[in-house]
N, C-alpha and C positions, 0 to 999 in steps of 0.2 A: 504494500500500500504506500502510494506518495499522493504528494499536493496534485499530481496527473493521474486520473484513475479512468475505467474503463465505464462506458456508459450499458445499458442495458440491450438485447438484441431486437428487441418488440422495435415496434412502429414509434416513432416519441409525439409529443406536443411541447414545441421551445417556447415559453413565455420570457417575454421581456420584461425588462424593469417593473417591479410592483410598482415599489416609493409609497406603501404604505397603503394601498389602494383597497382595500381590501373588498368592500363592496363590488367594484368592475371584475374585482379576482373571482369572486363566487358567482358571479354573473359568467365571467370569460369560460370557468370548468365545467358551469350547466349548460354551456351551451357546445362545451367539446365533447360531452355527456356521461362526465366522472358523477359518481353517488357522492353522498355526504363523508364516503371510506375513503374515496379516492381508487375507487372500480372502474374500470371501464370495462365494456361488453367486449370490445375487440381486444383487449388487453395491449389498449395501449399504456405508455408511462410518459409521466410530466417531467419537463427539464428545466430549470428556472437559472436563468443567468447571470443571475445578483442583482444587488440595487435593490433587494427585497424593503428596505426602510427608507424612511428619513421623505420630511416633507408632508407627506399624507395624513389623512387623518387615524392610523391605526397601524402602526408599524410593529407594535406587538401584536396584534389579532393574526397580521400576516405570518409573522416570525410562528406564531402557535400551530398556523394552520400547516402550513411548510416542514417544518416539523413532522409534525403527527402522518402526513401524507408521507414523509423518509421513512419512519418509525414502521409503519405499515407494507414497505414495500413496494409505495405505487408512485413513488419520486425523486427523483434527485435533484441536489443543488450546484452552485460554483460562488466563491468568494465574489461580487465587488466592489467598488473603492468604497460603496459607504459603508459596509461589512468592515472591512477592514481598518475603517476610520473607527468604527467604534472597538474593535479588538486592542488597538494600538493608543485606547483615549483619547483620540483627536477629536475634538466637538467640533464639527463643521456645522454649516449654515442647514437646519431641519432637521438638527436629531436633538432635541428639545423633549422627544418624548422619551429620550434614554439621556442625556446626561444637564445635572442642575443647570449647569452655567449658562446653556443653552435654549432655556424655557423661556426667562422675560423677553428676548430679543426675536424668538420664533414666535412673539404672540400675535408681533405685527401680520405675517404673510401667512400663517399656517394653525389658526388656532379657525377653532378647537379641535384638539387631536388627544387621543386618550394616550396615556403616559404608562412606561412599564412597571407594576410593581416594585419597590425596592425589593424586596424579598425575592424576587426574579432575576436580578440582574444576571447574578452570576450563572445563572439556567442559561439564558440566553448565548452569555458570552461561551460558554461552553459547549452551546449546538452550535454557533460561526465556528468556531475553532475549531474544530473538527470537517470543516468541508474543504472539498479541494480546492483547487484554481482552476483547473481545466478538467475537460471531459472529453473522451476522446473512442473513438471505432474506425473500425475502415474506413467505413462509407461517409467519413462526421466527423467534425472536433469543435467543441463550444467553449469560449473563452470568454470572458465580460467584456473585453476593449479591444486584443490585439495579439494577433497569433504571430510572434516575433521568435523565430527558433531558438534561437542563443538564448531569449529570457525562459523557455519553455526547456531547455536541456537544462539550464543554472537551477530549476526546482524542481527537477526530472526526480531525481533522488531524496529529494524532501521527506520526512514524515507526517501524516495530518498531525496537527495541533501546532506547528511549528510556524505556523506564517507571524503572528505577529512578533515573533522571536526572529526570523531571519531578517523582517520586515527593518526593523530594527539596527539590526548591523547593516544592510546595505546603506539603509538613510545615513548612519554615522559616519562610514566609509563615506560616503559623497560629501557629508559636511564634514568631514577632515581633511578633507581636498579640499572644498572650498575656503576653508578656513585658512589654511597655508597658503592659498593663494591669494588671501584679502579678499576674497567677493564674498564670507560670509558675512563681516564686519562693513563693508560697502549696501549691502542688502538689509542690515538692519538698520541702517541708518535711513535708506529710501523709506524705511513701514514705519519710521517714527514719523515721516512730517508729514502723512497723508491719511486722512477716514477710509479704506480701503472696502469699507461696506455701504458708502454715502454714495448712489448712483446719482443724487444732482451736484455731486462734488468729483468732475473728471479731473484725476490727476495727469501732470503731462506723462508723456512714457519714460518709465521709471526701466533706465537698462542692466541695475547692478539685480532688479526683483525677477526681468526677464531674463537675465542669464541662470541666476539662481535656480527658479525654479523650474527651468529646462534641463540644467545639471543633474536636481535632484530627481527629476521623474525618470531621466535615461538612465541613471548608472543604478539604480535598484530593478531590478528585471519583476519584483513582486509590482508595483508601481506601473510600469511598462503594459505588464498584462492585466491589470487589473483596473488603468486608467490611460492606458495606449501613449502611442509617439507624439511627441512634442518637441517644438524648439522656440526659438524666441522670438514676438508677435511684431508684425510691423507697427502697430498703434494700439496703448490699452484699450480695453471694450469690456463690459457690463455680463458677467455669466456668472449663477448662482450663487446671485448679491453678495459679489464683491468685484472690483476691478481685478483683472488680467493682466497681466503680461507675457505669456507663454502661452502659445497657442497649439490645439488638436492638430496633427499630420493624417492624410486621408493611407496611413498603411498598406492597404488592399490594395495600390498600385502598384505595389512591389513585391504584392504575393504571386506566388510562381510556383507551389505545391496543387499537385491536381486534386486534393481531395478537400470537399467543401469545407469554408468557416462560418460558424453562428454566432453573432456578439451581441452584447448589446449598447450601455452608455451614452449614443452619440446623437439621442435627442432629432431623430428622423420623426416628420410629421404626414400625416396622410390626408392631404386635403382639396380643395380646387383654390383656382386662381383666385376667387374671392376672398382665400383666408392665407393673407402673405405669413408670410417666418414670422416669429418676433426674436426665434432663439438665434445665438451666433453661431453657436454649433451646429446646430441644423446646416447650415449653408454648405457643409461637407455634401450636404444630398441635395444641392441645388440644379445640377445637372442631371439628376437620379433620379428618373419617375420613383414613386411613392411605395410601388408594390416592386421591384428590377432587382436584381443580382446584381454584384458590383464585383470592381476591383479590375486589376489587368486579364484573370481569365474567368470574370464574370461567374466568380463561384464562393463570394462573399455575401454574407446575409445581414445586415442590422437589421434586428426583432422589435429592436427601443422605437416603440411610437410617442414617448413626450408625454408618457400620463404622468410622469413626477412635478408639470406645471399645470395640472390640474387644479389644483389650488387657485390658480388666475381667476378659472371660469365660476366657482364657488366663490370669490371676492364678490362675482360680479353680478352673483344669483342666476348664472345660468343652469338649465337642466343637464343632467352629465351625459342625458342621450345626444344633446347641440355640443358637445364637446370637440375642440378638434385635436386634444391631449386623448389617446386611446390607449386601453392594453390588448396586448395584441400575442396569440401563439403561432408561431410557424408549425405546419405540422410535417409531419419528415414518416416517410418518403412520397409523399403523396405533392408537395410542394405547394403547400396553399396556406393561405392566413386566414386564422378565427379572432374578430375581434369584440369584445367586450359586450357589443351593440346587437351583437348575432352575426352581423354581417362577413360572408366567406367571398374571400378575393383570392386567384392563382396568382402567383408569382408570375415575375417573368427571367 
């Protein structure tokens, strides 16, 4: 057993990022036609990508339900970056329903969201820690961000439990370099003189923040695969309230293994010309019809349809059927998407 493990041989259904979702989620599985056990009649099995938390309003209901459907036999999972943010204590922007520091500040964009038991915590963190990063078969291989071989052979040999422990040493190893080189001490000095969560406060681009954290995301391979290729952005820009300066690389154009990848992350939207982007990410899939394969041989999959800005249309008292944030399963091998809504579209 490593951080790479082998997926099951049945038929799958890949779902993309929860974010908490939990309502679209039990909606999405009646309508794949799993029982309340997590049964399917064709026996098929559920594959969940990560991104299971953070943002929505029920990121433990999800975490319970995920779970219980592992426990039973009828699912598996894959770490990503907000799994892993919360193994490693990093309070990012929407995990407010697992860590204190991060609850007055998420009441703004994401309340009301149920909160995990303290008496839970450690349940939690010890079902993430135990899942892999990757999942992989002949005919398949599903990764949250970024099927990068070198970062996939560097945690080939891993043990489960071990991610936020190596997670850990790689990050140091990066900031030991950067420290001897001056850019970690250059970079704390850009995040003192700027509100870096104030989107009517654009700071100019900040280059010791954008080398930084293109340093730190390439040389940890847990990072790499877990929140994909980056380098540093030509202009900061406004994604998951806070300014940027290191921007997503579209990877899949330099995939050249013939055997398909499943990811998720990267904030792909399914909509008409009436409902532009709002995300920055998203514009990876600006040239990508909605439902297409991607990459140099057209055998890359993003699953992530944007239901973690779901929250938007709940600001704005929309119904979640007018939603144009969706969750969405790939199902394999059959090649067609189940979304939330009911609605089934083929790939192309």
């Amino acid at each position: 057993m490593s951080l790479v493990q082998s997926l099951p041989d049945n038929p799958l259904d890949i779902v993309g990022d929860v974010h908490g979702e939990l309502d679209a989620l039990l909606r999405l599985l009646a309508h794949l036609g799993y029982d309340s056990h997590g049964m399917h009649p064709e026996h098929r099995k559920l594959v969940f990508v990560g991104d299971l938390c953070d943002r929505g309003p029920d990121s433990y209901g999800v975490i319970n339900l995920v779970r219980r459907l592992i426990a039973q036999g009828n699912a598996c999972a894959i770490l990503g970056n907000h799994e892993i943010n919360l193994l490693i204590n990093d309070a990012k922007d929407g995990s407010g329903w697992f860590f204190d520091e991060r609850y007055e500040r998420d009441q703004k964009n994401y309340a009301p969201f149920a909160r995990v038991p303290s008496n839970q915590r450690e349940a939690v963190r010890a079902f993430l820690a135990a899942l892999p990063v990757a999942l992989v078969r002949d005919d398949i291989r599903i990764v949250h961000a970024a099927w990068i071989t070198p970062a996939i052979d560097a945690i080939r040999t891993l043990p489960p439990g071990s991610t936020a422990t190596q997670y850990k040493i790689w990050d140091g190893l990066a900031q030991s370099a950067a420290r001897d080189s001056g850019l970690y001490q250059q970079y704390l000095a850009e995040k003192r003189q700027w509100a870096l969560e104030d989107e009517l406060s654009a700071p100019p681009f900040l280059p010791a923040i954008a080398d930084y954290e293109a340093m730190q995301q390439m040389l940890n391979p847990l990072k790499v695969l877990t929140s994909g290729v980056e380098c540093p952005a030509n202009t900061p820009f406004f994604a998951g309230n806070r300014w940027r300066f290191s921007d997503r690389v579209n990877w899949w154009d330099d995939y050249d293994d013939a055997i398909p990848v499943v990811v998720g992350h990267y904030w792909r939207l399914f909509q008409t010309q009436e409902q532009p982007s709002s995300s920055r990410y998203s514009q990876l899939f600006k040239d990508i019809p909605p439902a297409s394969w991607h990459g140099k041989r057209h055998n890359v999959f993003c699953v992530d349809y944007s239901i973690g800005a779901r929250w938007r249309d709940r600001k704005l008292q929309r119904p979640d059927n007018s939603s144009r944030f969706k969750l969405a399963a790939l199902q394999w091998p059959e090649n067609r998407l189940v979304f939330d809504s009911g609605a089934i579209v083929a790939t192309a």
